[in-house]
C-alpha positions as CSV (number, residue, x, y, z in Angstrom):
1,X,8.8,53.7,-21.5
2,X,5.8,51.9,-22.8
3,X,3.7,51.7,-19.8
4,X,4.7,56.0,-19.4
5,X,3.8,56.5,-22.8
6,X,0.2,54.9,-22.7
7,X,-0.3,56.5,-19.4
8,X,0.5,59.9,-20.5
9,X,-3.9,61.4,-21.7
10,X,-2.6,62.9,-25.1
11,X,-0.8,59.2,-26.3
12,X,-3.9,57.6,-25.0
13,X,-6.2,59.5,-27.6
14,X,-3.6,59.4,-30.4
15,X,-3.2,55.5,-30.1
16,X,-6.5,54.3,-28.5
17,X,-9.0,57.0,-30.9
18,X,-9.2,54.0,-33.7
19,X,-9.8,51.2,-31.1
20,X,-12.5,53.7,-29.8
21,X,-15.2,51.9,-31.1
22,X,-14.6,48.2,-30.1
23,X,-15.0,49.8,-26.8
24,X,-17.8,52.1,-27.4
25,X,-19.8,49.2,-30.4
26,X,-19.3,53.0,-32.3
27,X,-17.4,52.3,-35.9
28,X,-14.4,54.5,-36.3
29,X,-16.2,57.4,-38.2
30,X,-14.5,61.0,-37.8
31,X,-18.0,62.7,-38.1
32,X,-18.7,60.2,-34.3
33,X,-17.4,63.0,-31.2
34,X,-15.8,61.0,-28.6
35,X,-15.5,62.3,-25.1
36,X,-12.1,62.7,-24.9
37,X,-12.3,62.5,-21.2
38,X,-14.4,59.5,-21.1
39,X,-12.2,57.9,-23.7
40,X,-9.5,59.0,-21.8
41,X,-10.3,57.3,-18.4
42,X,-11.6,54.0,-20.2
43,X,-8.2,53.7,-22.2
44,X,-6.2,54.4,-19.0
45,X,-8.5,51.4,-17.0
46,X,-8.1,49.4,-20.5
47,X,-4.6,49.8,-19.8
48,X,-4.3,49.0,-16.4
49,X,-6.3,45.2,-17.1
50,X,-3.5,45.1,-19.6
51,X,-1.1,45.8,-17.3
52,X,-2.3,43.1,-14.7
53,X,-2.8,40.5,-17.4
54,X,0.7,40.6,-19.0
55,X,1.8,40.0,-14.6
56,X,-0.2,37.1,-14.2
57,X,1.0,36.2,-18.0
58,X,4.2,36.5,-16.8
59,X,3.8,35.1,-13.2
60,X,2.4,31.9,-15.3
61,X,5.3,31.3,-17.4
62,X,7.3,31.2,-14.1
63,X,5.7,28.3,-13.2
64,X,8.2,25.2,-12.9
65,X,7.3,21.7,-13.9
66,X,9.0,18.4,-13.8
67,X,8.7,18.6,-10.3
68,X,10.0,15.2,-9.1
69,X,9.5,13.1,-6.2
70,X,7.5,14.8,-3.6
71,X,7.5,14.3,0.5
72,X,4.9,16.3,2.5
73,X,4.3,16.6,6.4
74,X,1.6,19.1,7.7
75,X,1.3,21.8,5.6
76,X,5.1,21.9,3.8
77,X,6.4,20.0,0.9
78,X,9.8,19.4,-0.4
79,X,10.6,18.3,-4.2
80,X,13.8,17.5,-6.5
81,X,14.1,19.8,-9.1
82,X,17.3,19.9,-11.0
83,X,18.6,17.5,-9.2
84,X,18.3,20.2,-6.0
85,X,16.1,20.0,-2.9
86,X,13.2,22.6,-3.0
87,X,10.3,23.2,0.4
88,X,7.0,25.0,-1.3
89,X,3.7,25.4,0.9
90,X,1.3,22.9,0.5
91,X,-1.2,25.5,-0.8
92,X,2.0,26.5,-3.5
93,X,3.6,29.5,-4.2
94,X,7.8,30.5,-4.4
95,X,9.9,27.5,-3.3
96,X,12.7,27.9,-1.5
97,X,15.7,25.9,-1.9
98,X,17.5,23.1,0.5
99,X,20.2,21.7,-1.1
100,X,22.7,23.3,-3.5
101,X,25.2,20.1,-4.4
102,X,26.6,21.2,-8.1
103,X,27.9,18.1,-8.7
104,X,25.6,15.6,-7.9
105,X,21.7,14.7,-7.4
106,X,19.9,15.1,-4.0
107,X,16.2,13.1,-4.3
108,X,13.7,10.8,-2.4
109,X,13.1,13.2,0.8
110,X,11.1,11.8,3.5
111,X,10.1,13.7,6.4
112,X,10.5,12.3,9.8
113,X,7.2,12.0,11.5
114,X,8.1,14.7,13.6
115,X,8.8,16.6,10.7
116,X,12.2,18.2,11.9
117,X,14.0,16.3,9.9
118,X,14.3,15.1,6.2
119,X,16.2,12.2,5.0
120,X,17.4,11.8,1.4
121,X,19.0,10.2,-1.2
122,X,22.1,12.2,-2.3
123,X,25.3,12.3,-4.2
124,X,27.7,14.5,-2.6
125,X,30.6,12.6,-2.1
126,X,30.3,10.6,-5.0
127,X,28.6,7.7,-3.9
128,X,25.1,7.3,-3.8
129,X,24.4,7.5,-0.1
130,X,21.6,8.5,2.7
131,X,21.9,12.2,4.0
132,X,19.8,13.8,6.8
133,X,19.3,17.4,7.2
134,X,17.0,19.6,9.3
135,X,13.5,20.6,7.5
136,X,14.4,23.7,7.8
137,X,17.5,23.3,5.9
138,X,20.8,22.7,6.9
139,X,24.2,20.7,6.2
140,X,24.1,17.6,5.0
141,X,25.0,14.7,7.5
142,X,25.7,11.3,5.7
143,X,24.3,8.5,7.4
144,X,25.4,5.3,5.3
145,X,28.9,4.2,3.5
146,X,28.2,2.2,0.6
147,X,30.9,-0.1,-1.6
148,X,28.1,0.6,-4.7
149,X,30.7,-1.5,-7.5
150,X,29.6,1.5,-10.0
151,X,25.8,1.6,-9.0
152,X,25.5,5.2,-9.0
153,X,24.3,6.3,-12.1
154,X,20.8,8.0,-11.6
155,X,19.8,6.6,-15.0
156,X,19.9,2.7,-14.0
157,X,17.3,1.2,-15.4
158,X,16.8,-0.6,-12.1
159,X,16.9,3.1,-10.7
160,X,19.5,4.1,-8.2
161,X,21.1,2.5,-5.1
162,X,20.4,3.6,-1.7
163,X,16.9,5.0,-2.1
164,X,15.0,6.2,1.0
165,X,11.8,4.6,1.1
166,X,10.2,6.0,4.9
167,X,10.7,6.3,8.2
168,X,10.2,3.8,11.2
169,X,9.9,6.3,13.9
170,X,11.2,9.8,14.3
171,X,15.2,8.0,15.1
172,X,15.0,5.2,12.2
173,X,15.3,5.6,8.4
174,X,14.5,2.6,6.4
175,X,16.2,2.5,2.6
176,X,17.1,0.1,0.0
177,X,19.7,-0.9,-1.2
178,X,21.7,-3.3,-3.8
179,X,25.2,-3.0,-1.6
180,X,24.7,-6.9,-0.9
181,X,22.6,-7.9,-4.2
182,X,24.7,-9.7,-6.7
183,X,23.0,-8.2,-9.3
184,X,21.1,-4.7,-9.9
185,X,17.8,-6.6,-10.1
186,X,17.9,-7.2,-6.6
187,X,18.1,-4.9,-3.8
188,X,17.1,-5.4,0.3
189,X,15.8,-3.2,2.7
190,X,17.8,-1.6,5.4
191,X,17.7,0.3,8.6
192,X,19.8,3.0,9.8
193,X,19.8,5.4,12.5
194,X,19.3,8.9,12.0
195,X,22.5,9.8,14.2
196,X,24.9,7.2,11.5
197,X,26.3,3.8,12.6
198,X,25.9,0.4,10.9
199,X,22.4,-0.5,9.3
200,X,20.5,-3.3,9.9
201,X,19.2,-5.5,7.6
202,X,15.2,-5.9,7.4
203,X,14.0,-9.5,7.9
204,X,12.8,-9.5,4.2
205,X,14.6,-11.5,1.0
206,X,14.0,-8.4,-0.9
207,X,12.2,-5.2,-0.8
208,X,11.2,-2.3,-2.6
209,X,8.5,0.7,-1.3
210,X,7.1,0.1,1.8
211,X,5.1,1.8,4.7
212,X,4.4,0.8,8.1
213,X,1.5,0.3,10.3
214,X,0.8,2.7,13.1
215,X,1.8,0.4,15.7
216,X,4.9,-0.5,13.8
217,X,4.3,-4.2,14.0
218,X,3.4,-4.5,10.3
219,X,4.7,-3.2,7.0
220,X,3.5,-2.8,3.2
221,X,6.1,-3.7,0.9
222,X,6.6,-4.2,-2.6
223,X,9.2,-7.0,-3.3
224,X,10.3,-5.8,-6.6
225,X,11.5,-2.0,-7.5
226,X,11.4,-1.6,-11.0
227,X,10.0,2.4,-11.5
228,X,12.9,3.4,-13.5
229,X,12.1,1.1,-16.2
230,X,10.5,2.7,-19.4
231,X,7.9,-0.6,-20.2
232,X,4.4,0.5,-19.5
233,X,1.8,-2.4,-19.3
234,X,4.5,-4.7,-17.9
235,X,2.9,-8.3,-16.9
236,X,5.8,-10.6,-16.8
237,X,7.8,-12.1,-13.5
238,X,8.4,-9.1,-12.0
239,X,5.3,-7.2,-11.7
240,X,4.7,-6.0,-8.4
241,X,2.4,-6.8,-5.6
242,X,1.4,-5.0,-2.1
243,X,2.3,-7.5,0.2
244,X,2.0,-7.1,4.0
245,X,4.7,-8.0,6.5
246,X,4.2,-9.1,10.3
247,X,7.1,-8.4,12.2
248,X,5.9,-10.8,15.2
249,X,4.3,-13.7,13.1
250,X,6.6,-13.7,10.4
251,X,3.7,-14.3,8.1
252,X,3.7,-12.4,4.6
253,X,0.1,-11.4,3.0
254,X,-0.5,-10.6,-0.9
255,X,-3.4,-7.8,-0.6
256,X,-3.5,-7.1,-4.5
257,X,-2.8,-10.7,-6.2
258,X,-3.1,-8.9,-9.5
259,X,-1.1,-9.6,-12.7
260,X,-0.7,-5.6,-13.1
261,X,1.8,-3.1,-11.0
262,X,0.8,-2.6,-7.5
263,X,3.0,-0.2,-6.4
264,X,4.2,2.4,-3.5
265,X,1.7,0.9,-0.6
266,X,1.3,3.9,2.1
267,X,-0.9,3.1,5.4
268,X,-2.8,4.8,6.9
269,X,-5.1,3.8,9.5
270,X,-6.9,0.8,8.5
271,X,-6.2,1.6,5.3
272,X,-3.5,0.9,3.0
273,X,-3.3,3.1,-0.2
274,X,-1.6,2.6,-3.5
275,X,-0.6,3.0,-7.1
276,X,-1.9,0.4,-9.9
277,X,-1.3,0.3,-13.8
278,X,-4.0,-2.5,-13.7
279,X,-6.4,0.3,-16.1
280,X,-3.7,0.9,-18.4
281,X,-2.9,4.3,-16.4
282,X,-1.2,4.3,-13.1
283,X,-4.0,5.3,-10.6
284,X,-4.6,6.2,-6.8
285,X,-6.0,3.0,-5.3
286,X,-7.0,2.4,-1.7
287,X,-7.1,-1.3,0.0
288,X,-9.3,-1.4,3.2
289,X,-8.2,-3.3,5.7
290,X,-11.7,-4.2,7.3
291,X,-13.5,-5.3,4.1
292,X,-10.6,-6.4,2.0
293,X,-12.1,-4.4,-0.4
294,X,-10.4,-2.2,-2.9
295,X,-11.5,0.7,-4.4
296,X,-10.0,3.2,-7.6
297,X,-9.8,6.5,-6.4
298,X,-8.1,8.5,-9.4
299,X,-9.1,8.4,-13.4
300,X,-5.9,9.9,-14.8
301,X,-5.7,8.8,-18.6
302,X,-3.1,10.8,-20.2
303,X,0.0,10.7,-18.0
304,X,0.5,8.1,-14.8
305,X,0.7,9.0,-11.0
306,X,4.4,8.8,-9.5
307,X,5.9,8.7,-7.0
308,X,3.2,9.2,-3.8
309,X,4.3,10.5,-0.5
310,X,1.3,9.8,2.6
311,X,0.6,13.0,4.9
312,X,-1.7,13.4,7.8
313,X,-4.3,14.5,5.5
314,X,-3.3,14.2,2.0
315,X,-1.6,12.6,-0.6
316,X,1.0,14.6,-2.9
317,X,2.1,12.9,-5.9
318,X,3.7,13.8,-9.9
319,X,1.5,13.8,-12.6
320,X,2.6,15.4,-15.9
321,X,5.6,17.1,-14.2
322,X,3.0,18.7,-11.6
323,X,2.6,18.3,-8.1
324,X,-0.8,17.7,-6.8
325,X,-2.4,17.3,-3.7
326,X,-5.2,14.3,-2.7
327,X,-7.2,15.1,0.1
328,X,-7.7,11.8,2.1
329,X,-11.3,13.1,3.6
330,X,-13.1,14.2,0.9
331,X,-10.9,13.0,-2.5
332,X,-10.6,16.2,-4.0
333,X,-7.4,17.0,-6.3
334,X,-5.9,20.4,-6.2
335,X,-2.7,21.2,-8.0
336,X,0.1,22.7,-6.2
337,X,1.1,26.2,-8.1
338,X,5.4,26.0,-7.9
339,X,7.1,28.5,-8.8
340,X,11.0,28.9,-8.9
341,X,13.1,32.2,-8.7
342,X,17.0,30.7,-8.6
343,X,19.4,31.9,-11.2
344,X,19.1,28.4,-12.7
345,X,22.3,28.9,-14.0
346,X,22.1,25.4,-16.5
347,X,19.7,27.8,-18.5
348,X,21.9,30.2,-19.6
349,X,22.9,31.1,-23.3
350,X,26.7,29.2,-23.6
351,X,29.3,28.4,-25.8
352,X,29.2,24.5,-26.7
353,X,31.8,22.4,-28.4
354,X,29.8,20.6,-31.1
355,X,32.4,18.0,-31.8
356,X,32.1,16.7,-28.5
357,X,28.7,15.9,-29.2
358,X,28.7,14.1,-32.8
359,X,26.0,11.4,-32.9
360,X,26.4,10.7,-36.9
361,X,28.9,11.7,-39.7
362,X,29.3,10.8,-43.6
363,X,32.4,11.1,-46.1
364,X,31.5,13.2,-48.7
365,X,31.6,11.0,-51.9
366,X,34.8,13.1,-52.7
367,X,36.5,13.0,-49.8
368,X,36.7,16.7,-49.1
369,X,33.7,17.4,-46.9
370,X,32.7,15.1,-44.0
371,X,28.8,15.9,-42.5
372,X,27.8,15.9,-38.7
373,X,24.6,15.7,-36.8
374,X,25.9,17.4,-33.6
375,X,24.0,18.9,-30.7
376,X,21.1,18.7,-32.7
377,X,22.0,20.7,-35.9
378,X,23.9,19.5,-39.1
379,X,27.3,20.5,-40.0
380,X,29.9,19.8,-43.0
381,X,33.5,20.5,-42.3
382,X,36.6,20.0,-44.3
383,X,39.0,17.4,-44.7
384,X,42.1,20.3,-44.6
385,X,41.2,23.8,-45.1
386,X,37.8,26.0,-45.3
387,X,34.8,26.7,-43.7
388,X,32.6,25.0,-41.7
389,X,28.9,25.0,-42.6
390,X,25.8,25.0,-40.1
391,X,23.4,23.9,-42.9
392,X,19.9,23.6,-40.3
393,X,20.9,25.8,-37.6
394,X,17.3,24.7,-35.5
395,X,17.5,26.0,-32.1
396,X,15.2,23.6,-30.2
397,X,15.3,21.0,-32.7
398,X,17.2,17.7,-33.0
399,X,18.6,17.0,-36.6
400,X,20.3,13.5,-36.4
401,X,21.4,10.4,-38.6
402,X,23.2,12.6,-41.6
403,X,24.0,10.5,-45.0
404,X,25.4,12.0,-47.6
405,X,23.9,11.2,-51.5
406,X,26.7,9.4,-53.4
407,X,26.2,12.1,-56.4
408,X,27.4,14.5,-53.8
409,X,24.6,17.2,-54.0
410,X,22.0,16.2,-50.9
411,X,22.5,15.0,-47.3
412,X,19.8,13.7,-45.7
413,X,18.7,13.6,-41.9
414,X,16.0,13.0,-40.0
415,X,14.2,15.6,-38.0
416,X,11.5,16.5,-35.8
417,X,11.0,20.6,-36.4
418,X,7.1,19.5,-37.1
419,X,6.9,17.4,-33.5
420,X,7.0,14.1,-35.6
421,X,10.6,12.8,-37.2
422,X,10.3,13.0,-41.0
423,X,13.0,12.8,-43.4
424,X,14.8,15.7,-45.0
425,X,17.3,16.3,-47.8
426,X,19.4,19.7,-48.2
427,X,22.0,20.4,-50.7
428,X,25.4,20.2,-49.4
429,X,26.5,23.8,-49.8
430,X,24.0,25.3,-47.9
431,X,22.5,27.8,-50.2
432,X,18.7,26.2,-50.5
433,X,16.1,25.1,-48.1
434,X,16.0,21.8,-46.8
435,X,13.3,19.8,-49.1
436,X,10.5,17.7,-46.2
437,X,10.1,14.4,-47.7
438,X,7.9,12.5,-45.2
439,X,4.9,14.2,-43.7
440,X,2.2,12.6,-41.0
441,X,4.9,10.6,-39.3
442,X,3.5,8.1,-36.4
443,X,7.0,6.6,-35.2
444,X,10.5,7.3,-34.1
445,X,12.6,6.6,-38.1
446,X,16.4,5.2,-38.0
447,X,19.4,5.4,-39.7
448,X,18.1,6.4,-44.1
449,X,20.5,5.2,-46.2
450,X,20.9,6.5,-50.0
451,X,20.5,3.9,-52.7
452,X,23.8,3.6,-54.8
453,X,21.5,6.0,-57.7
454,X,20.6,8.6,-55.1
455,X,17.1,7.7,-56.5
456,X,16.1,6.3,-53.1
457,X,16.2,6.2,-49.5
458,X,16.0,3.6,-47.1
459,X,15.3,3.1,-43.5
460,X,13.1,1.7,-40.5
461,X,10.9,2.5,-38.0
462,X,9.7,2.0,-34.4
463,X,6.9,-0.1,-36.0
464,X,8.7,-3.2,-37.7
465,X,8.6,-1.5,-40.6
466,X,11.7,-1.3,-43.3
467,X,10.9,1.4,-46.1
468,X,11.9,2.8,-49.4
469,X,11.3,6.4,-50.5
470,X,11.3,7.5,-54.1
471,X,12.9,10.9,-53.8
472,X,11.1,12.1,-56.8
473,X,7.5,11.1,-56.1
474,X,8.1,11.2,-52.5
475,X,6.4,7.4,-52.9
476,X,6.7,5.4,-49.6
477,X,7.3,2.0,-50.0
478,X,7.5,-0.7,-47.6
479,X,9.8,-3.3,-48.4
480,X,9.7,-5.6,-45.0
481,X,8.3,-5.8,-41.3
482,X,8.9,-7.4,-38.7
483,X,6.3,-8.2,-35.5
484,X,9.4,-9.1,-33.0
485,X,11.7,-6.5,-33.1
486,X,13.1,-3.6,-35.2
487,X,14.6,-4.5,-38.5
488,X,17.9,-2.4,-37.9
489,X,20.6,-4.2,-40.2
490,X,19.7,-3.2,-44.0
491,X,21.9,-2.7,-47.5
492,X,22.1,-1.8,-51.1
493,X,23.0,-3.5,-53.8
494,X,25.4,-2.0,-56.3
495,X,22.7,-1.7,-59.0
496,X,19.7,-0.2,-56.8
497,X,17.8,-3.1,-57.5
498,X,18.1,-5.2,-54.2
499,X,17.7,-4.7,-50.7
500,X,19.3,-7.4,-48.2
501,X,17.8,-6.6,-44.4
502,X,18.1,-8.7,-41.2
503,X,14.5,-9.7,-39.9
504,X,14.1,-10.5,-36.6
505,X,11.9,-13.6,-36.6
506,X,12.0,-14.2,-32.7
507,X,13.7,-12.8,-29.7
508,X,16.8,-14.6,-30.8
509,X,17.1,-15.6,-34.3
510,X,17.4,-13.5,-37.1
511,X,17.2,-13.9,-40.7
512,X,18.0,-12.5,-44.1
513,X,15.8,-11.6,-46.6
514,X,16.3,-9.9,-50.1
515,X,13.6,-6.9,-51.3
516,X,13.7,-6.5,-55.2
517,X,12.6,-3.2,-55.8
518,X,11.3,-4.0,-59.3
519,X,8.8,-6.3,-58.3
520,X,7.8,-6.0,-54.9
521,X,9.1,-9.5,-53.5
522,X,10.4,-10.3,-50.5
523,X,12.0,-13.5,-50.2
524,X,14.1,-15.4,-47.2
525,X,18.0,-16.3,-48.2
526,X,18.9,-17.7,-44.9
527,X,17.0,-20.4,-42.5
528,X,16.0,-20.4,-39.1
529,X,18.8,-22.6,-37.7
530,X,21.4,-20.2,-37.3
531,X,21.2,-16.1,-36.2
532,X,21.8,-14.1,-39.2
533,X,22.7,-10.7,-39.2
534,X,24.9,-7.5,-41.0
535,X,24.2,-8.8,-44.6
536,X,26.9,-6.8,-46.6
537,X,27.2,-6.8,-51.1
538,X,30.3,-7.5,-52.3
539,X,31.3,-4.6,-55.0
540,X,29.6,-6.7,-57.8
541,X,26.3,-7.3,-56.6
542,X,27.1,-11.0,-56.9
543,X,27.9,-11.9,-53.2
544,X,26.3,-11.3,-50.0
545,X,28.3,-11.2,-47.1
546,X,27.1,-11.8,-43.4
547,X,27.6,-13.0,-40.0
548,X,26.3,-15.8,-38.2
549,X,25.8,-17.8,-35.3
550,X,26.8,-21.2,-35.9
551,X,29.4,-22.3,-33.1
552,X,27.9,-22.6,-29.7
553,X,29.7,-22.3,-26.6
554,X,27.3,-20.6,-24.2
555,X,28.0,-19.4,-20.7
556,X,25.3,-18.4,-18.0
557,X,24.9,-14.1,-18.1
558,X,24.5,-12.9,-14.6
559,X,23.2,-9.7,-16.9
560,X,19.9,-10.6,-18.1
561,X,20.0,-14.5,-17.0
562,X,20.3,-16.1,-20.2
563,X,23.1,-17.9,-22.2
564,X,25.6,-15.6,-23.2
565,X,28.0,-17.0,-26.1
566,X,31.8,-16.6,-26.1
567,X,32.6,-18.3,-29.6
568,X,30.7,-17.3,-32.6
């Protein structure tokens, strides 16, 4: 009606007249004649720019991101997004949608080099297993039948099992997998043929990404696979390497030899490309062959590259939830425009049961009100009878870690409706605004706890750091830090006065100091023989209670290879 309205040359001079002279540089004087017709047809063009802007605008906010783990073979493309298979033109535009499983993930796609087929990683019939299915979309064929001993979660932190890595040829799909690891750390690359049967075991100890020669007679590999795991800058045991594989020799070459990741090797002619952390951001690197020479080829800063996949020409690859496209001749970068018209049904409005979702709760003092941080909002609800109470109600907000004050008038909870968690306090029934009481926060904040006065709160941080808040002066305090780990056990006494806390002194002993509030001190009650930890006041204020480690009988953990202790 809009659109008719300003279209209709009476409604263009009523509304536009006043607006006249941004147009014209004329200031809105009624003694000033304006053409109507000339104000007319300006209005009407004014309009239509309008008109074509709010498309675009609108075309733009279509665009989809978090566009995950791309294949690409000539000029097509196929991505995961939620958790479906999508094909977009390599120069963008609307995808178009390969897989619909509702109940599981489908990922990794490789094209064969032929590019009539794709192979992927999917979860249709519960397991984690390798599907195949024509590039042009098609049903799903399973290839490999996998005892996984509950290795299917997507979220492993060692990522998940059966992961197609490439093709050998346009009959053989080479994956990885953990079905013959005894632990997830370890997985071993297979072979299988793209028409099913048993897979073949690689002639490798171990293996992770990998790419092979043109002739076939070598392969990249990485012996590690450790993407899934959230430590950036990782240096330790099981940073990776490029290392190349002769199938006739049986000779293994290190190509990076560098204490950083070296990741996702992909050759290509006498040239063997791949991903490095080694400048604190995961860049495009390229290893030549000839020279031995290696040379950066990407300066991303703000977000790494994932998850590369080699074409003829290019490489395509993540990089802030985009896709984008690496032109092997000339290095240019061009991002690939996606956009996505499904129903995308998961978006919809819906109707959610909060107490499935409860990630904190607190007893009022009185016993007739308990709190909940649920789904992100904050909730009191009765013990019997009455109402329940949505005091935040922040749609796109996450209110967590409710405590309620012992007076009974404030419960507290962290939030992040600035973009930073700070600390809040709102009285119980509801009726006033919630009160900020941090501001310029720099960390993720845990767990405030009230002081027995509901003068004070305490609580710790990402940093080390244990702090006190004066809920008057809204005076931040810090009463303890630790350089190890995050001090995450802490206590009142009865009196206010005293704040026990566990510190973490190394990666396996903690200790227990006491904070006095009055003058500042921090001071050590146990030692450094035996892990301390929970420190808990008696009602009195004249006993502190804890636990400790102080009778050994360790067994080897197949979990994290360390001594695990059954008697404590």
């Amino acid at each position: 009606r809009l659109i008719l309205l300003l279209f209709h040359k009476q409604a263009i001079i009523k509304i536009y007249q006043y607006l006249a002279y941004i147009w014209l540089a004329l200031p809105p004087d009624n003694s000033i004649i304006i053409h109507t017709n000339i104000i007319y047809m300006k209005m009407r063009i004014l309009t239509i720019v309008l008109m074509l802007f709010g498309m675009h605008y609108l075309g733009a906010q279509n665009e989809a991101r978090l566009l995950r783990f791309p294949a690409i073979h000539g000029e097509k493309v196929v991505f995961t997004y939620a958790g479906d298979l999508y094909e977009v033109a390599l120069k963008g535009g609307i995808a178009r949608k390969l897989t619909s499983d509702m109940n599981g993930y489908e990922l990794f796609a490789r094209f064969s080099p032929d590019g009539k087929s794709i192979a992927f990683t999917g979860q249709y019939d519960g397991n984690t297993e390798v599907f195949l299915i024509p590039s042009e979309g098609g049903i799903p064929k399973r290839l490999t039948y996998t005892a996984t001993l509950g290795r299917d979660d997507i979220s492993d932190r060692m990522g998940p099992n059966n992961v197609v890595m490439t093709w050998k040829n346009n009959d053989e799909i080479i994956y990885r997998s953990r079905k013959q690891a005894f632990n997830s750390f370890k997985g071993q690359l297979f072979e299988v043929n793209k028409t099913g049967g048993m897979s073949q075991e690689l002639p490798l100890p171990a293996g992770g990404w990998c790419s092979y020669s043109s002739d076939g007679k070598k392969m990249a590999f990485n012996r590690v696979f450790r993407e899934f795991r959230t430590w950036k800058y990782y240096k330790g045991g099981m940073a990776d390497d490029v290392w190349v594989y002769d199938f006739d020799t049986k000779e293994t070459v290190n190509i990076t030899n560098n204490d950083n990741q070296n990741i996702f090797p992909m050759w290509h002619g006498d040239k063997i490309y791949f991903l490095s952390d080694r400048d604190r951001t995961m860049n495009l690197f390229v290893f030549d062959i000839k020279t031995n020479q290696t040379q950066k080829l990407t300066n991303y800063t703000l977000f790494d590259i994932k998850f590369p996949s080699l074409g003829n020409e290019s490489i395509i690859y993540e990089n802030g939830g985009y896709l984008y496209n690496y032109k092997l001749s000339d290095g240019s970068i061009t991002k690939i425009d996606v956009l996505i018209q499904n129903d995308l049904a998961t978006g919809r409005d819906e109707i959610k049961d909060a107490s499935k979702l409860i990630n904190s709760w607190a007893l009022s003092p009185d016993g007739k009100r308990v709190a909940f941080g649920a789904r992100g909002d904050v909730f009191t609800v009765p013990a019997t009878t009455g109402i329940t109470r949505n005091l935040t109600m922040s749609s796109g907000v996450h209110d967590r870690n409710v405590e309620w004050s012992p007076d009974g008038k404030y419960i507290s909870y962290i939030s992040d409706r600035t973009g930073e968690d700070e600390i809040y306090i709102q009285n119980q029934n509801g009726l006033e605004a919630a009160i900020q009481l941090t501001d310029n926060s720099k960390t993720y904040k845990y767990n405030p706890i009230w002081s027995p006065d509901s003068k004070k709160l305490l609580w710790s941080d990402k940093m080390g750091d244990l702090n006190v808040l004066d809920i008057a002066t809204k005076k931040v305090t810090v009463a303890g830090n630790s350089e190890s780990w995050e001090i995450r056990d802490y206590s009142w006494s009865p009196d206010s006065r005293w704040i026990a806390y566990t510190k973490p002194q190394s990666f396996t002993v903690n200790r227990i100091y006491l904070f006095d509030t009055q003058t500042g001190e921090s001071n050590p009650v146990t030692d450094t023989w035996y892990n301390a930890s929970d420190p808990t006041w008696d009602n009195n204020g004249k006993y502190l209670f804890f636990t400790s480690e102080r009778d050994f009988n360790p067994i080897y953990s197949n979990t994290e290879w360390n001594h695990a202790y059954q008697d404590m």
